[in-house]
C-alpha positions in Angstrom: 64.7 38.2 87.4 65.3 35.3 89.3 68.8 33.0 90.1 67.9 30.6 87.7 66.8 32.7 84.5 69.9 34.6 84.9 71.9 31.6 84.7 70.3 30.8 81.6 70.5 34.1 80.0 74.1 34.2 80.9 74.6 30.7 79.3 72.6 31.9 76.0 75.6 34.6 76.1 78.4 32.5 75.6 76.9 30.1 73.2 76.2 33.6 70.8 79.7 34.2 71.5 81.0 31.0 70.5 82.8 30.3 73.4 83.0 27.7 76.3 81.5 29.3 79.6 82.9 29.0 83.1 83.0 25.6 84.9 80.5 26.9 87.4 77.5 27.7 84.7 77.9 24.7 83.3 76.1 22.7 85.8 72.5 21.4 85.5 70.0 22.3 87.8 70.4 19.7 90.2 74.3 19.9 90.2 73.6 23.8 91.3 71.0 23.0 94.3 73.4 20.2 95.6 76.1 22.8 95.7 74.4 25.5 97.0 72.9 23.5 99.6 77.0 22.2 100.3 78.1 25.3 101.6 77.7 25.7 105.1 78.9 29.9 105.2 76.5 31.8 102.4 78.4 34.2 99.7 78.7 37.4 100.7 77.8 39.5 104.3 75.4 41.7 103.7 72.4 42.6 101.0 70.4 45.6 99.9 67.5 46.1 101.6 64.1 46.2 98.4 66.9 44.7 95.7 67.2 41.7 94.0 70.2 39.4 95.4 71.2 39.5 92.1 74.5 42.1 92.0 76.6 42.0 88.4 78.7 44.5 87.0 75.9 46.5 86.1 75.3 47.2 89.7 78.3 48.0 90.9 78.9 50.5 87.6 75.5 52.2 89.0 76.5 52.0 92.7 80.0 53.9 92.0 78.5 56.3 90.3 75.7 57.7 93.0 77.9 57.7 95.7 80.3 60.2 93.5 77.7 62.3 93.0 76.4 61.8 96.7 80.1 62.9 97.7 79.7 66.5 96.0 78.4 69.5 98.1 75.3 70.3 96.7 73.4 74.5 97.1 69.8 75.0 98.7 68.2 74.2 95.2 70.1 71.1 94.5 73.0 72.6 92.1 76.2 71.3 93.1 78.9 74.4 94.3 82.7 74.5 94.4 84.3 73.2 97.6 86.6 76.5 98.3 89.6 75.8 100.4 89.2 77.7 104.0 91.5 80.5 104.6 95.0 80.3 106.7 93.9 82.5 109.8 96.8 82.0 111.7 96.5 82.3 115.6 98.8 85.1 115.9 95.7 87.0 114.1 92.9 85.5 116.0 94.4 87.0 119.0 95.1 90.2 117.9 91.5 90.6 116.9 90.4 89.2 120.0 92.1 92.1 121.9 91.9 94.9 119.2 88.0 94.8 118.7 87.5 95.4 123.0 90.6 98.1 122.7 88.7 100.2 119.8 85.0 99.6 122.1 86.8 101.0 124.8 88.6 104.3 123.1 85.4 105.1 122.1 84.4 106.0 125.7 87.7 106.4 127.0 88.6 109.4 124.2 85.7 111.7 125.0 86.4 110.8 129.1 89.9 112.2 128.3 88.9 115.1 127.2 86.8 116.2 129.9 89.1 115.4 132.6 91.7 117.9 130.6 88.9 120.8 130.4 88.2 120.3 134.2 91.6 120.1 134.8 92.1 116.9 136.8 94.9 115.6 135.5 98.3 115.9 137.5 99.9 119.4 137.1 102.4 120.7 139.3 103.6 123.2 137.8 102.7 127.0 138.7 100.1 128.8 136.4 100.3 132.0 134.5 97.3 134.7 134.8 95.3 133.7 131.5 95.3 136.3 128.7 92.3 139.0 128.6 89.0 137.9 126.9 89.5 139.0 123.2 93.2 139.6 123.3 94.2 138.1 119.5 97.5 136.8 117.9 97.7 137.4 114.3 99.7 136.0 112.0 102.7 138.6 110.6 101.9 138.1 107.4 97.8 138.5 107.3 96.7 141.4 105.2 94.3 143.7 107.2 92.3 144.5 104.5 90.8 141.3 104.0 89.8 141.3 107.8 86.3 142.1 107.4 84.3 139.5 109.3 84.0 138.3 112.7 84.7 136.0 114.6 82.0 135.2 117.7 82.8 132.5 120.8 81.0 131.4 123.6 83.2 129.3 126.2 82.1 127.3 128.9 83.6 126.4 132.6 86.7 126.2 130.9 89.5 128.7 129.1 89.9 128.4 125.2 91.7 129.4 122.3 90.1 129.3 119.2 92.6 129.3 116.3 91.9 129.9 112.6 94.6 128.1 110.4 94.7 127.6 106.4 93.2 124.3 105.3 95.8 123.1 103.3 99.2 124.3 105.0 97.9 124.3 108.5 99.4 127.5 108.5 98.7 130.0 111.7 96.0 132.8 110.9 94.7 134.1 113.8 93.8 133.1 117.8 91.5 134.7 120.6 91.9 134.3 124.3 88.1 133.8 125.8 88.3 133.0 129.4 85.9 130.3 131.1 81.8 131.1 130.9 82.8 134.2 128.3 81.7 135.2 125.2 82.9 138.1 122.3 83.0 138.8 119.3 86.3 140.0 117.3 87.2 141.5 113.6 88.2 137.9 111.5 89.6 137.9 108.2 87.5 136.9 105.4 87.9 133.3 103.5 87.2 129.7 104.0 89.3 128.4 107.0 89.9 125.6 109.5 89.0 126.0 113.0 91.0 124.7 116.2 90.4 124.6 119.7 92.6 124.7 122.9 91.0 124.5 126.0 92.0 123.9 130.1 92.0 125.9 133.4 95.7 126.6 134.6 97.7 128.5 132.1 101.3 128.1 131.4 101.9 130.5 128.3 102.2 130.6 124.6 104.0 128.0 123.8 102.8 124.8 126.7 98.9 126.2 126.9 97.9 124.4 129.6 100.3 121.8 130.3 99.4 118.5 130.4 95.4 119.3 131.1 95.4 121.1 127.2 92.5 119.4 125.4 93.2 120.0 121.2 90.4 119.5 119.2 89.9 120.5 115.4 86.7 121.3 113.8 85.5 118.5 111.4 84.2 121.0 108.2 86.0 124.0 107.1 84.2 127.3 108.6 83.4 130.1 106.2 83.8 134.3 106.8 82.0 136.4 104.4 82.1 140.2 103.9 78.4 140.5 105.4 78.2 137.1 107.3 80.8 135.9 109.6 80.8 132.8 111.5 81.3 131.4 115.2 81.3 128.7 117.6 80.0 127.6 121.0 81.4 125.4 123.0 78.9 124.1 125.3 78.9 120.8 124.7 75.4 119.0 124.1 74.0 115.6 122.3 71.8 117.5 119.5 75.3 119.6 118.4 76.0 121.0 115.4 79.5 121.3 115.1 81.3 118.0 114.7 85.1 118.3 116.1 87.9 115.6 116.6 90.7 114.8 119.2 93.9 115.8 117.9 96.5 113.5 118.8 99.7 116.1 118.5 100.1 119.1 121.0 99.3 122.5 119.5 102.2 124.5 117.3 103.5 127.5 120.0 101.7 130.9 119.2 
C-alpha cells in the first residue's frame, strides 16, 4: 500500500467515525508534496530493510511481540525451557575442591606405598626389638568354648612377621591370634563360625601390646571368613594383582593382645 492510499483510507476512517481528522490529513495532494518536499532532514533514521516505509501501530504491536518471544531461551527442538537461576558456589568451595580432588588421587597411591614401607620396616624405629613369638604360638580368648574349636585355621606369610586375628563381626570382640613369622606357613585348630579376620604385620617386634611399633601395618579383611566343621578357611598373604582376598587399611592401632 502506498503513502498516498493510506492517507485516504485513513481519511475514509474519520469521516465513518463522524469526526474531524488531524490538521495534517487534511491537506490535498499538492499541499502534502509541497510539504514533504519543505523539509530539509527526512522523518525518522533508519528503515526496515524488504518493508514498506509505512510503520503504524499495527507494526509496532507486531514488532514488540517477536522480540519477546525472540528474548526466551528456546531447547534443541524449538520448545522454549525455564531460565533456572545458577547456583551460589562460593569460592571458599571452589578451592576446597580444587585441593581435595588431587589429595584423594594422591591417597590412592600414597595408602598402599604406606603400607609396604611398614611391612619392610623402613620407617624410623629406634627402639630395641623383642625375639618374635614361635610360628603357631596362639592367644585365645578366656572366654572361647573349646568345643566349638573344630576347624582350622591355615597362613602363609611372606618377607614379613604377622598376626592374624579372628574377632566377632559385630562387637569386634578378640577370638583368637597366631604368631607366623616371615616366609612361614601352618596350620592351627580354629573355632568354628562366621568371623572377621585381621592382620598385623612388620619385622621388629616390640610385644603384645605396641606389635611392631611404628612399622605395624593393620589391615582388615573386607568379607567375613567362614569355619565349618569339615572345611575350615585361610589366608595368604603374598600380595599379587589377580588376588582374592580384598582387605583395607585400618586407620586405628590394634587393641593389646
Amino acid at each position: 500500500m502506498g503513502i498516498d492510499d493510506r492517507d485516504y483510507m485513513k481519511e475514509r476512517y474519520w469521516e465513518r467515525q463522524g469526526k474531524k481528522a488531524p490538521s495534517r490529513w487534511s491537506f490535498n495532494k499538492a499541499q502534502r508534496d509541497e510539504a514533504r518536499k519543505a523539509d530539509a532532514v527526512p522523518r525518522g533514521g533508519a528503515s526496515w530493510v524488504g518493508k514498506d516505509t509505512s510503520f503504524d501501530q499495527y507494526d509496532r504491536i507486531a514488532a514488540a511481540g517477536f522480540s519477546r518471544k525472540r528474548s526466551e531461551p528456546r531447547g534443541q527442538h524449538g520448545r522454549r525451557v525455564s531460565r533456572q537461576p545458577r547456583p551460589n558456589v562460593s569460592s571458599g568451595t571452589r578451592r576446597f575442591a580444587a585441593w581435595a580432588i588431587p589429595l584423594l588421587c594422591l591417597a590412592t597411591y600414597a595408602i598402599p606405598m604406606l603400607g609396604d614401607l611398614r611391612r619392610g620396616g623402613w620407617l624410623p624405629d629406634t627402639e630395641l626389638g623383642l625375639p618374635f613369638p614361635e610360628t603357631g604360638s596362639v592367644s585365645v580368648a578366656s572366654d572361647l568354648p573349646m568345643k566349638i574349636v573344630r576347624s582350622q585355621l591355615a597362613v602363609r606369610t611372606s618377607d614379613s612377621n604377622a598376626v592374624v586375628q579372628l574377632v566377632h563381626p559385630e562387637t569386634d570382640r578378640h577370638v583368637i591370634s597366631v604368631f607366623v613369622a616371615a616366609n612361614s606357613e601352618v596350620t592351627i585348630p580354629a573355632p568354628v563360625g562366621i568371623w572377621r579376620m585381621r592382620v598385623i604385620e612388620g619385622q621388629k617386634w616390640h610385644g603384645n601390646a605396641k606389635f611392631f611399633g611404628p612399622n605395624t601395618q593393620y589391615e582388615t579383611v573386607a568379607e567375613l571368613m567362614e569355619f565349618g566343621h569339615s572345611r575350615g578357611n585361610g589366608i595368604d598373604l603374598h600380595r599379587r594383582i589377580d588376588g582374592n582376598l580384598k582387605t583395607r587399611q585400618m586407620l586405628m592401632a590394634p587393641e593389646p593382645l
